[in-house]
N, C-alpha and C positions, 0 to 999 in steps of 0.2 A: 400711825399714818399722818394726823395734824405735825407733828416736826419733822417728818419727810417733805411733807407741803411746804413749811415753815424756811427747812433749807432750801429749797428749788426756787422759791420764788425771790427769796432775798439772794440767793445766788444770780437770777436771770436779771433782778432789778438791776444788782450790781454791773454785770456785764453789759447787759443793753445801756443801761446809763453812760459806761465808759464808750462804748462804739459809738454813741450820740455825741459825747463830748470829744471826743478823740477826732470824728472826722468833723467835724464843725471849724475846730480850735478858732473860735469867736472869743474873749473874754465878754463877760456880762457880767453889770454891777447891776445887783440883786436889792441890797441896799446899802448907800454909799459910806463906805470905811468899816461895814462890817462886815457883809458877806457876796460874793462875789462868786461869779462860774470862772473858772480859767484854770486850763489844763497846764498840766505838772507833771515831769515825768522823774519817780523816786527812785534810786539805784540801792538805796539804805533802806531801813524800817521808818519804824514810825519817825515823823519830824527828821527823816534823811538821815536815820542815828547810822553811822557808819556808812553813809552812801559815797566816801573819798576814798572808800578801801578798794584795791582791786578783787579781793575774794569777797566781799558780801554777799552775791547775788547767790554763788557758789554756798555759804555757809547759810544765808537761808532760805536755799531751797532743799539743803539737808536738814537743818532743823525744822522745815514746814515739814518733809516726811514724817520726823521721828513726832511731832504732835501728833499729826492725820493716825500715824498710827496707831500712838497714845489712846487717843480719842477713841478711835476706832473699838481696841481693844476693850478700853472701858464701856463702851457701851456693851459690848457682848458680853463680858463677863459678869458686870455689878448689875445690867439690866435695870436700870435707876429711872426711878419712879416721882411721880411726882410732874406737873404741871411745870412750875417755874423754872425745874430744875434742867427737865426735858429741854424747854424754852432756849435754855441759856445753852445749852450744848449745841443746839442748833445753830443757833447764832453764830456762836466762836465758830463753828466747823464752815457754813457759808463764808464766812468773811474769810479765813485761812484759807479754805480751793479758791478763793476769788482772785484775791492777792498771791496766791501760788500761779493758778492762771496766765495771771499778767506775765510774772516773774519767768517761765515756762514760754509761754509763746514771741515777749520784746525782748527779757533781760530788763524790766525797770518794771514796776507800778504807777499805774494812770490815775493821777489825785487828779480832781476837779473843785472840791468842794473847797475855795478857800475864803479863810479867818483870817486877815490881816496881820490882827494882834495875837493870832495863836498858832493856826498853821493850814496846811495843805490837805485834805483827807479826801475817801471814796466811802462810797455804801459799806464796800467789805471791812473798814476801817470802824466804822461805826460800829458795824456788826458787831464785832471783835468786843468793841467798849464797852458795847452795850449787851453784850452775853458774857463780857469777864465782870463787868457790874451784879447784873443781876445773879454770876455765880458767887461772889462775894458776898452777896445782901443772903444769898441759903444757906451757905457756911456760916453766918453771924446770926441768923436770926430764924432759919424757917425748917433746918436738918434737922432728926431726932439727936443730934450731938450739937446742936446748935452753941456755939463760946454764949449768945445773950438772946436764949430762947425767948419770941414775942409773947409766945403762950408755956409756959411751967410745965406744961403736959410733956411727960418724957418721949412720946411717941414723934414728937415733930409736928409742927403746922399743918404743911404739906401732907403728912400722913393723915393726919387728921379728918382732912379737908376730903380725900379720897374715901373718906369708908362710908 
């Protein structure tokens, strides 16, 4: 139940943040040359990868299926356990409906968060980084298959930490 709370809320921050930043379209300098509010509208992925194609929006919003599904599926069948793990699914799955969302009701995704020197992002954007991060840091260090387990215990961190 805490990672159904976990998506809904980062799914609603997401959206409400963009309908705030969408109907304002104010820029505001947050702090000067770093970070800034100002709306962006992405037709590509991340950092506008492919946003001069005419099929992008079309290719993903099939590939946002074929994850959702992915996802989906893997939660029913492996039923995966674990805190962090749970965490990080949640994540990626908010931030992919968020950015499908957009993708689904404009045809573009509504970036606001912008980094001068790096790029344009949203909540769902983070989401993503920050749930394909921390699924990256369980696969290297915290699965009972962990490549460079923290603890030598063949059971897993995570599992550990449960019993």
């Amino acid at each position: 139940m805490l990672y159904i709370i976990l998506f809904i809320l980062t799914l609603a921050l997401d959206q409400v943040s963009k309908i705030i930043i969408d109907a304002n379209k104010t820029d505001i300098t947050l702090i000067d040359g770093i970070l800034n509010i100002s709306i962006a509208y992405n037709e590509g992925a991340s950092f506008s990868f492919l946003s001069d194609k005419e099929w992008a929006q079309t290719f993903f919003i099939g590939l946002t299926i074929m994850v959702l599904i992915a996802g989906v599926l893997f939660i029913i069948i492996k039923k995966p356990k674990g805190k962090w793990l749970n965490s990080s699914i949640s994540l990626m799955l908010s931030g992919t409906v968020g950015n499908f969302i957009d993708r689904l009701a404009f045809g573009h995704v509504r970036d606001f968060i912008d980094v001068p020197f790096f790029a344009n992002f949203n909540i769902a954007d983070s989401c993503l980084c920050v749930g394909a991060f921390m699924l990256i840091f369980y696969v290297l260090f915290l699965d009972v298959d962990a490549i460079f387990p923290i603890n030598k215990n063949k059971r897993g961190v995570e599992e550990k930490c449960e019993k």
